[in-house]
N, C-alpha and C positions, 0 to 999 in steps of 0.2 A: 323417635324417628317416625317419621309421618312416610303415609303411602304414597306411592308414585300416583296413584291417579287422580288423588289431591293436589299432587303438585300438577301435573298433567291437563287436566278437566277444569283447574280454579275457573278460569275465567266463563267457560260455560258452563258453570254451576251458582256465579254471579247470573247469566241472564235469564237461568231459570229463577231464579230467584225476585227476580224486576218482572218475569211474564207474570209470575203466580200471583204476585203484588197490583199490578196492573192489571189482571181479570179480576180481583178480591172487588177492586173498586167500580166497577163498572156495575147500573145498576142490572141492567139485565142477565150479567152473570151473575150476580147475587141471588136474582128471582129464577132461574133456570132451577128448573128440577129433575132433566136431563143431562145437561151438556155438560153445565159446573162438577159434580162429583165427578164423572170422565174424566175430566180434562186436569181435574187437580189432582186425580190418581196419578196420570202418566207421568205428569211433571214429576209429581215428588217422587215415581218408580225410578226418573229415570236421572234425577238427582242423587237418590241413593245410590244407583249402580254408580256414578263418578263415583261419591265417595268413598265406596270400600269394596268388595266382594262380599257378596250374597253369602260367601260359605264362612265369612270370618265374624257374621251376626251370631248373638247369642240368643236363644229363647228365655223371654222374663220369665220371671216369677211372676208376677203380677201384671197389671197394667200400670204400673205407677215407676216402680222403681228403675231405674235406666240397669244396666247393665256395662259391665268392664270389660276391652280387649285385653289381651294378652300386654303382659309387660310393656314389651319394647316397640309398641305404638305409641300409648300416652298417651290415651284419647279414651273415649266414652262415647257408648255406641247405644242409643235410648229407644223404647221397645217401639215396632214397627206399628204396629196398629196406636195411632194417635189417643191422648186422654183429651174426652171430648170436656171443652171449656162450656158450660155451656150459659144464655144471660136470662137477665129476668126483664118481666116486663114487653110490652110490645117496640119493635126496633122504630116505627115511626114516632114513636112518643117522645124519643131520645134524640136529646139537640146539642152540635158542636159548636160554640160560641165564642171560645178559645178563653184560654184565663185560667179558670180554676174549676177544680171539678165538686160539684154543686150535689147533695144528696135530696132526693125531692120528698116534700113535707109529707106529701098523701101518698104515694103509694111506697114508700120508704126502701126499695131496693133496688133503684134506677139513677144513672147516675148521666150527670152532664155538663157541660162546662160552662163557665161564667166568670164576666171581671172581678175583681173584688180586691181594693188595699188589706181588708181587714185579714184578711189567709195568710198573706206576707206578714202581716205584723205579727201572725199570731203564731208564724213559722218556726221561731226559736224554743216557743213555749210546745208546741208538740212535738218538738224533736226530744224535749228532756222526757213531756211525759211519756213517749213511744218506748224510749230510752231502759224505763225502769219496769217494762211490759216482761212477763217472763215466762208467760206462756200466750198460743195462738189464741185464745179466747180473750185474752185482757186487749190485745190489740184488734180484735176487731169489736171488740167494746167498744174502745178507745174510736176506732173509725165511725159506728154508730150516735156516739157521741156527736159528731162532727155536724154542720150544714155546711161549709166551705172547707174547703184543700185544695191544694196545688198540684201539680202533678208530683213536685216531688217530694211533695208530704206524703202523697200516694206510694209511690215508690219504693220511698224510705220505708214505707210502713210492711210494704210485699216483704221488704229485705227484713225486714225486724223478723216477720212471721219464718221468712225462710233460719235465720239462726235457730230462732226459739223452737224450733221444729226439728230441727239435726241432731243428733246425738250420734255415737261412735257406731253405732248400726245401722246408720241412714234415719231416713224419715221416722218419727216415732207414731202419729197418726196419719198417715195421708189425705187420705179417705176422707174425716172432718172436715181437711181444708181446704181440698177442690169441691167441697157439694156445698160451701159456707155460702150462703147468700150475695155475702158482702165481698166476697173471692171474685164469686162467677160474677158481679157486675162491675167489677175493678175490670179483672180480665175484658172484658165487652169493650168497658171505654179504652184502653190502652188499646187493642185493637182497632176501634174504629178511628181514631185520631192521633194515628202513630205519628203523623205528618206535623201534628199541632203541637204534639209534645216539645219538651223545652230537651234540650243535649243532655243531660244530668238527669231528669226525668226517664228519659229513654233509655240509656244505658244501664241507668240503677234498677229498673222496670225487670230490662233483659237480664242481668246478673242475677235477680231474684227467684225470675220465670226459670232459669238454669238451674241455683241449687235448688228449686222444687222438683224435680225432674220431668219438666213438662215437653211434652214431644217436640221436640225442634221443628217437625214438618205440620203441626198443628197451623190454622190459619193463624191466629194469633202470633205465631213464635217466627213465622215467614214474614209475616207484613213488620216485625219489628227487626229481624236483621236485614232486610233490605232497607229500609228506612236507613238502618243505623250503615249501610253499607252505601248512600245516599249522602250522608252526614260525611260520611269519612272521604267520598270524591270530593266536597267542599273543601277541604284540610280546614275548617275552624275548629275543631275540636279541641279542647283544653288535654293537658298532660294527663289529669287525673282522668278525665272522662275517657282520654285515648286508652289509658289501661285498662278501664273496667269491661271497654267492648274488646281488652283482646283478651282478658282474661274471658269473658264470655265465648268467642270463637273458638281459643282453646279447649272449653271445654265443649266444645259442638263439633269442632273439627280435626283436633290437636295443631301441632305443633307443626307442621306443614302447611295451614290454613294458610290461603294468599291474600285475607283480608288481616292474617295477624301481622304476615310481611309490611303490610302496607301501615299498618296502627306503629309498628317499630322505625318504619322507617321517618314517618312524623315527629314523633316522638324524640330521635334522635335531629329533629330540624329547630327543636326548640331552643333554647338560650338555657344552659344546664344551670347555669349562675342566677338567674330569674325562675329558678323554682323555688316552689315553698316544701318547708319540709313536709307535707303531707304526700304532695305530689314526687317527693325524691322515694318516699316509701310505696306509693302505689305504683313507681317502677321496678324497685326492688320485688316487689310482691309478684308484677306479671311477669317477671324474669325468671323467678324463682319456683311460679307455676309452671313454668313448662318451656316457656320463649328464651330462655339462658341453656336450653340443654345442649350437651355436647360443645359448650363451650361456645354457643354462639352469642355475637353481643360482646365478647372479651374488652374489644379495644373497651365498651361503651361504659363495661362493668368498671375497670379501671381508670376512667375518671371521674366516674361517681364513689368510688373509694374513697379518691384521693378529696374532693369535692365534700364527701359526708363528711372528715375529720373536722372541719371548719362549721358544722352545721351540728357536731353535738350537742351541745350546750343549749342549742332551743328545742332538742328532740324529748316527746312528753315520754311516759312510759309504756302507753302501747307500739309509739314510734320505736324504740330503744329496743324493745325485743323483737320487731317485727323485721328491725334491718337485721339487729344479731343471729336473729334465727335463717332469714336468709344467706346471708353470710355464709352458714351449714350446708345450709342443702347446692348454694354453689359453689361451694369449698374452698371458697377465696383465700386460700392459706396465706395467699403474700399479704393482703389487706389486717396484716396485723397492728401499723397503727392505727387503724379504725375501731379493731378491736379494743386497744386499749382507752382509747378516749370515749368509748360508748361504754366500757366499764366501769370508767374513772366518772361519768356524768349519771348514773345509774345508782352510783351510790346514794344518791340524797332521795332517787323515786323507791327505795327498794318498802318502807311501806304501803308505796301505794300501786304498787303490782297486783293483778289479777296472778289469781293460782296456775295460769296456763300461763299467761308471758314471765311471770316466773321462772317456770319450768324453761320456757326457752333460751331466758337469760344465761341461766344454770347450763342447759345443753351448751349452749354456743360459745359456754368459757371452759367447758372440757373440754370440748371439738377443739378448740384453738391452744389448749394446755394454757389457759391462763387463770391467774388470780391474784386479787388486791387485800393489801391490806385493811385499807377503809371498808371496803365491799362484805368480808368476812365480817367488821366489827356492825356492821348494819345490821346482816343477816342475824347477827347471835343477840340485836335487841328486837328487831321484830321477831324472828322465829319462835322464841320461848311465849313472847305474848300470844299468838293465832297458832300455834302448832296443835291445838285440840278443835280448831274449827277448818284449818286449813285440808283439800283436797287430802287424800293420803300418795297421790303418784307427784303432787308437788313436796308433799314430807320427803319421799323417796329421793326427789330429785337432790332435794339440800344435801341428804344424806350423802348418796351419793358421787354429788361434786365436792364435798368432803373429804371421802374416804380417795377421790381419784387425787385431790390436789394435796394430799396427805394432812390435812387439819386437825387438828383434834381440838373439836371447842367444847368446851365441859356445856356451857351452856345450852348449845343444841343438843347433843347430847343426853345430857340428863334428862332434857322434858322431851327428847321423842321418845324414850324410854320409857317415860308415865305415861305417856299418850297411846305408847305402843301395847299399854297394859289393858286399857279401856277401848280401844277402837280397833284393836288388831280384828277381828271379825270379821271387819266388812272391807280390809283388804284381799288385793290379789296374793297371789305366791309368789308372785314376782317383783311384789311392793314389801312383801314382808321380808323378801331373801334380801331386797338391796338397804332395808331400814334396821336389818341384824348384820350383815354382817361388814360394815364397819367399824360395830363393836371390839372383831376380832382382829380385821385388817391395823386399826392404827392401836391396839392394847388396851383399852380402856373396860375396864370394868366398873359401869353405874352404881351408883350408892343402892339401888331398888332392883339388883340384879336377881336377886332372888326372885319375885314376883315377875320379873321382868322375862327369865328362863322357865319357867314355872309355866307363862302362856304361850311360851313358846312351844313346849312341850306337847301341852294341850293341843297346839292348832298341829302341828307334825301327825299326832295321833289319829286325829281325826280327818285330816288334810292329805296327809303321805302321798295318795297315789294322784292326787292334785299337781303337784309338782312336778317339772321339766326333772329329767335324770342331774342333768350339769347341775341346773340352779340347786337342787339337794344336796348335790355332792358339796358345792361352793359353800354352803350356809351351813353345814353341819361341820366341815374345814375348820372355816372362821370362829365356832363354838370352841372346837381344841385350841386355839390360837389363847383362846383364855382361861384355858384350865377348865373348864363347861363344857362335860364329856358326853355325847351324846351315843351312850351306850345300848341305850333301847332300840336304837333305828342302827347301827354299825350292821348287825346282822342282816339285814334286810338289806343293803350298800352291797356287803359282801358276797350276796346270793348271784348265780349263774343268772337268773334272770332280771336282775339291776343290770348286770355288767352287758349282759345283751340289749338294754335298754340304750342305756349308754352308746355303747359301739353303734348302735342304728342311729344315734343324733347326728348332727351337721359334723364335721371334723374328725366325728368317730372317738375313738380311743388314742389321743395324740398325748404327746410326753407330759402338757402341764396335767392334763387328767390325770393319766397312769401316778406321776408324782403326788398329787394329793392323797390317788388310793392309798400309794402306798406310806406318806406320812400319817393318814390317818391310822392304818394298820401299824405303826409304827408307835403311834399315841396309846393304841388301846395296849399294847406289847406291854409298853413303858410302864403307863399311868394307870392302866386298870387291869391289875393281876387279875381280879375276879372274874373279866371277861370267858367266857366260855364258850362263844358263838363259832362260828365260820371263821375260815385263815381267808387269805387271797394269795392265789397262787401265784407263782414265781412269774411266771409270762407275763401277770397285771405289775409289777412293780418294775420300778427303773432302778439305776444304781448309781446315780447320782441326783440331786434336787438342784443343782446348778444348770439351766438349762437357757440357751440364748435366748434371748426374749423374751419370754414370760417364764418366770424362776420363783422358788421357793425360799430362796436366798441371794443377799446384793452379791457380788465380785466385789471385791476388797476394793479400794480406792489406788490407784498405782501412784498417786504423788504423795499419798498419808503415808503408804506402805512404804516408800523410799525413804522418808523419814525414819521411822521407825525400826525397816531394815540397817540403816545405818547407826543407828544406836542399839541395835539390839546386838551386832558385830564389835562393839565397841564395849560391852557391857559382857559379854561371851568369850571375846581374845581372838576369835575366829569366825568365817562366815560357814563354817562346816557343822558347827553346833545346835544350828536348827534350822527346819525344813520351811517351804514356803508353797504356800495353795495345796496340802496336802488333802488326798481324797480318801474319808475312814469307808471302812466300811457298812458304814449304817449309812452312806448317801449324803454327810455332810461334808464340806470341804475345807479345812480348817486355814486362817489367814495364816499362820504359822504356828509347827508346833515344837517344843523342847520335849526331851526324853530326860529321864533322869534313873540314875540305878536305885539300890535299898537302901546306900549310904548319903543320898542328895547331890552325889556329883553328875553333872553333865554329860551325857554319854554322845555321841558325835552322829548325827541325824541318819547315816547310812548305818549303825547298829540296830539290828531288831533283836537281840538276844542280853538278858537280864535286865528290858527298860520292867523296872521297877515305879514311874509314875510318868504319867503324858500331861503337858501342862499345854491347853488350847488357847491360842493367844488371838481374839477377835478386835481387830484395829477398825473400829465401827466409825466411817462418816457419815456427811451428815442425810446422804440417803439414806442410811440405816435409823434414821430417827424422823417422827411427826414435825412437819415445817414448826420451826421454832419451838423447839422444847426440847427435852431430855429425855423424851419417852423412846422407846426404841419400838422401831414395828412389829406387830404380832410374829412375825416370820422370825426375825431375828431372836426373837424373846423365846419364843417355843426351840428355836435352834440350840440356844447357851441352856434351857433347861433341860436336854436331851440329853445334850454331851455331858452332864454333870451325871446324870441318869444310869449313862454308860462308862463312866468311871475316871472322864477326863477332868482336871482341874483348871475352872475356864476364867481367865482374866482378859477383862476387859479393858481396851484402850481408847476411851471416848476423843473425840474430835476436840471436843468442848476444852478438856483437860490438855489433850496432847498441844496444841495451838497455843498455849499461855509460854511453852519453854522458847525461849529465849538463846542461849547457847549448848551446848555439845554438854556438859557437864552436868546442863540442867537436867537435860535427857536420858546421861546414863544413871543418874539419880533416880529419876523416876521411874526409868523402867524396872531398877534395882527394887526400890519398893512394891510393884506392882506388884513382880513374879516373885521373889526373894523375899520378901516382907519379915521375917524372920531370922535372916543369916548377917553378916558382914559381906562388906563387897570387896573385893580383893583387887589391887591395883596390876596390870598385864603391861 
């Protein structure tokens, strides 16, 4: 939500913007060593006050790093006292010729422009090698290198620097890269010849100058949004070019900016059908930065939905996750067949994903609850090959969307398991909880489990107080879910000061937690007599695991169960004979159960006096099993091993098996066998 006085002030905060620009270039304001510093204090003071209030700045850290308002601005607010850019070389030396910018032979840190074919030709070949630049020093090598560039080789090359420079903490040196030689006389000429620059030039400049976090009100960063605010009263600006300067605005003004209004409303003047796909992504991108919030844009978003479906098929793979992942952040739920045909055309890129659009791919087909079966059969031949070089929060991811689309592929599987033996280390606790506990979630126990629990052990041991209270809770869960008792840490779960841990998390202590506690405590009851630790008291446990919406166990299927119930009355003589959704008192809820006395006959479900055996009847669909297989989910599994634990006799009614009968005959047959397997069946 942008400030009112953004909205309010736009327009005079445009002709501060053309005065500041308009004294930059005059020479005697330049030479003033009086008047000039005045005059462009008040401006920029009095620009600042339009944009925001004085009280809702923050004091940097530094001089370098910008600083963040509060959430529900969306904006970014960059420190008040400007980073001085500063140039080399004397200013008369320095000549604008227009063309290409020229590095000079003698004094080597002065730059200038000049014609020259030979830049242009040799513009594809420095875009590869800028390309494979991987840190700031290789590309200003690479610019060193040079005696001719373009401007938007230049440009290109600020952008390469601003990536290679970002990491999840912001800037990782700054400091190096504003005092760089070759910085501070880029900076000079982009400043002195903003006018000369080429559209794409300019804009990729400004997009650059922004993720470095260079003062907005610096002269340099003035004489290029006015420029670029210059360009945009022209309306020639290309699609792609129009989003780069509004994702720049955004981040200088947010999302109320009246120069982003003006870039969107272009934008939509264009011909949606004569775009190329790059330009269909760099709107999805400035939508998705901030100009789509609160749902603005809808009509535009929706026929670019409709519009991308037809345009998969030539989307590369940074295209493919770049739309997928926006998709996410503007929640396009209804644009589900977009979703699928960026699925369906993603399969044949999925080994040539980077570990990040990976990861997004993966987000954006949970967010949408989808998944292919080509897509899976990719995943499980590339994953096995890179799962020991790959990121570890893209292992996570695979993991992951696995365990949520309920998967079980031996093949991923098994090698993140080896992988997770040699590299667990230099994960987080939040990559290890999501890369363990799908193990437990869909049942599967690795051929190298040993080893495999063994470091996991390890990392608990030395880690414990590293972990979020939930994520503990979940990933030590999951461990019971396979017989993989983690006894040593239950006590520590169980202590007053876990549970207080817990309870101060987000949601507090709500039913699916309380239910874990208490199935765990239920585990260690069961399975590990020797336990001797801490109980959990009665107030932590629930008394039921059936619980709407996130559950410890499925609800029965009501059209399996109709089946079933009708031949299980059919096979009984009565429907009085057994119970249905019965709730034991250990918190399980059984699909049906029979009673029987000492001598094997059937006692009638409203008797509780001399059942001499409870026979638990789980009529399991095909939610209760991993997509496509016979495996039943950890949940289910630890359920049917409980109830055997507690003295019930559990027969299982698979989906797989019940679906093959064919008539009424076949069914009271089968069922005879199941529960009966031993006796004759007696005709009623």
């Amino acid at each position: 939500m942008s400030h009112p006085f953004i909205h309010q002030y736009g327009h005079i905060k445009k002709m501060c913007y053309t005065a500041m620009t308009v004294l930059l270039r005059r020479p005697w304001f330049q030479t003033s060593s009086v008047q000039a510093p005045r005059t462009m204090t008040i401006l920029r003071q009095y620009v600042q006050r339009l944009a925001i209030p004085s009280s809702l700045f923050n004091t940097p850290h530094n001089g370098i790093i910008r600083q963040a308002l509060p959430n529900q601005l969306g904006r970014f607010i960059f420190p008040s006292a400007p980073i001085r850019v500063y140039h080399l070389g004397n200013r008369d030396q320095l000549q604008a010729l227009g063309g290409c910018v020229h590095l000079h032979d003698e004094s080597g840190n002065s730059f200038r422009q000049e014609s020259s074919p030979t830049a242009v030709m040799n513009e594809n070949r420095f875009m590869e090698e800028l390309s494979k630049c991987t840190s700031v020093r290789q590309v200003f090598k690479l610019l060193n290198s040079l005696i001719l560039m373009s401007d938007t080789m230049a440009a290109a090359a600020l952008l390469r620097v601003s990536e290679v420079e970002q990491d999840e903490h912001g800037l990782k040196s700054p400091q190096a890269v504003l005092e760089d030689d070759v910085f501070k006389a880029l900076c000079f000429q982009f400043e002195q010849d903003s006018h000369r620059l080429s559209d794409t030039g300019l804009v990729t400049a400004m997009f650059a100058f922004v993720q470095l976090y260079l003062d907005p009100w610096s002269t340099l960063m003035v004489r290029l949004v006015s420029e670029g605010q210059e360009r945009l009263d022209r309306k020639q600006l290309t699609v792609k070019n129009l989003c780069l300067l509004g994702e720049v605005m955004l981040a200088l003004e947010g999302p109320g900016c009246v120069m982003l209004k003006q870039v969107m409303e272009q934008v939509q003047q264009h011909n949606m059908k004569a775009w190329t796909p790059e330009e269909m992504g760099a709107v999805y991108n400035l939508l998705q930065s901030g100009a789509g919030e609160g749902g603005q844009y809808q009509e535009l978003l929706n026929r670019m939905n409709d519009h991308a479906v037809s345009m998969a098929s030539r989307l590369d793979p940074k295209l493919i996750s770049q739309l997928l992942f926006a998709l996410v952040v503007l929640d396009q739920t209804q644009a589900i067949p977009l979703v699928i045909s960026l699925c369906k055309h993603s399969v044949r890129h999925v080994p040539y994903f980077s570990d990040d659009e990976l990861v997004r791919v993966l987000t954006a087909l949970m967010h949408f609850g989808h998944s292919d079966k080509y897509f899976t059969e990719a995943l499980e031949r590339h994953v096995p090959k890179k799962v020991f070089t790959m990121h570890p929060e893209a292992v996570s991811k695979v993991m992951q969307y696995c365990s949520r689309r309920l998967i079980l592929s031996v093949p991923i599987f098994d090698t993140v398991a080896e992988s997770f033996v040699y590299n667990a280390d230099r994960f987080t606790t939040s990559q290890i909880a999501r890369q363990i506990m799908p193990f437990g979630k869909l049942n599967y126990v690795s051929p190298n489990s040993g080893p495999l629990f063994r470091k996991l052990e390890s990392i608990l041991r030395n880690r414990f107080s590293q972990f979020q209270p939930r994520t503990l809770l979940s990933l030590l869960h999951a461990c019971t879910l396979i017989e993989r008792f983690p006894v040593n840490f239950v006590a520590k779960v169980f202590s007053p000061y876990f549970l207080q841990q817990l309870e101060a998390q987000r949601n507090g202590l709500d039913k699916f937690v309380l239910a874990q506690l208490t199935q765990l405590f239920m585990t260690v009851t069961l399975e590990c007599p020797f336990y001797e630790g801490p109980r959990i008291l009665p107030k932590y446990q629930v008394k039921s695991f059936l619980i709407p919406g996130r559950s410890l166990e499925s609800p029965v299927d009501s059209h399996l169960y109709s089946k079933v119930k009708a031949g299980l009355t059919d096979l009984l003589g009565a429907r009085i004979y057994f119970a249905s959704r019965v709730l034991t008192p250990y918190c399980y809820t059984l699909d049906a159960e029979i009673k029987l006395d000492e001598e094997g006959y059937v006692l009638p479900a409203t008797h509780y006096d001399e059942v001499y055996r409870r026979i638990a009847l789980c009529i399991d669909d095909q939610k209760r099993f991993c997509t496509n297989t016979q495996t039943l989910l950890g949940i289910e599994a630890i359920k049917q091993r409980h109830l055997r634990l507690l003295g019930y006799e559990v027969v299982q009614i698979p989906f797989y098996e019940f679906e093959k009968l064919q008539h009424k005959k076949d069914v009271v047959d089968y069922l005879h066998g199941k529960i009966f397997p031993h006796s004759f069946r007696l005709s009623w």
